[in-house]
C-alpha positions as CSV (number, residue, x, y, z in Angstrom):
1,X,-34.8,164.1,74.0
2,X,-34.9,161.0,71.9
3,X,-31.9,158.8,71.2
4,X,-30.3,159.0,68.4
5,X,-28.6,155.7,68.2
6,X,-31.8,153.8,67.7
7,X,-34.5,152.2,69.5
8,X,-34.4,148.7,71.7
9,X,-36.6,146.1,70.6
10,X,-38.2,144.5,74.2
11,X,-39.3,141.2,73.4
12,X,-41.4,139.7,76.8
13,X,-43.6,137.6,77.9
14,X,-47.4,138.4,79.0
15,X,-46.6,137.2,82.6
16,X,-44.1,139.7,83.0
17,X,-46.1,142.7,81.1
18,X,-46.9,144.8,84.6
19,X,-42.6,144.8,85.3
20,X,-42.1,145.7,81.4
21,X,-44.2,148.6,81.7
22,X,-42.6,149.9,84.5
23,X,-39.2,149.5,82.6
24,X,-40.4,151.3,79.2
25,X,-41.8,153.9,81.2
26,X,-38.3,154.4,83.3
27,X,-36.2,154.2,80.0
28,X,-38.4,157.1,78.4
29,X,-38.0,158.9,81.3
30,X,-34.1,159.0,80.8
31,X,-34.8,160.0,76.7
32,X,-33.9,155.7,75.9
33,X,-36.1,154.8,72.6
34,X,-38.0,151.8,73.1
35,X,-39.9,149.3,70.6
36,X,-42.8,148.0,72.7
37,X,-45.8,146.1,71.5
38,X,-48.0,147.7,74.0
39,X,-46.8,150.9,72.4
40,X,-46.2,150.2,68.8
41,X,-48.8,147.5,67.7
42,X,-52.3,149.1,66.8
43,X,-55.2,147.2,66.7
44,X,-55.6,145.9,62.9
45,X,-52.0,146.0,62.7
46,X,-50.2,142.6,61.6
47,X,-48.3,141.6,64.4
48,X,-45.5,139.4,62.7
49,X,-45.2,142.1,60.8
50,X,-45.0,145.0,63.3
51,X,-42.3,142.9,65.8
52,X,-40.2,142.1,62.3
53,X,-40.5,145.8,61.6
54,X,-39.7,146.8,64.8
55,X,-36.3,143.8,65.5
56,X,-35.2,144.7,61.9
57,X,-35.1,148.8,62.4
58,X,-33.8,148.2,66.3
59,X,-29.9,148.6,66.8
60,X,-30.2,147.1,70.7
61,X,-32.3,144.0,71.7
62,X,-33.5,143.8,75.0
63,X,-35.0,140.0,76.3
64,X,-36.9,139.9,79.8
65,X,-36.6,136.7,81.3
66,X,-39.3,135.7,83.8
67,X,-37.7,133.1,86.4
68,X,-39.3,129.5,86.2
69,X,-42.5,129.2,87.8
């Protein structure tokens, strides 16, 4: 059952990709809507404009932070 309070936009870095997906797949398991790039972004899509798309029609905004190298 979707959400009905809108999605969360996930904004990550490539690094931390493999721990994103396991956290997209976890929310969707518990019905949470999720914008994810790996998801959401087609190939011949515009990606600015997919991710402004995607921040502008999110209500949450979700940043993974990697810890320093």
């Amino acid at each position: 059952m979707e959400n009905s309070s809108g999605k969360i936009f996930i904004s990550h870095a490539s690094k931390d990709k493999k721990f994103v997906d396991r956290l997209v797949s976890d929310l969707a398991a518990h019905g949470v809507p999720v914008w994810y790039d790996k998801l959401d972004v087609r190939l011949g899509d515009s990606i600015p404009g997919k991710i402004n798309s995607g921040i502008s029609e999110a209500k949450y905004f979700l940043t993974v932070i990697s810890p320093p190298p």
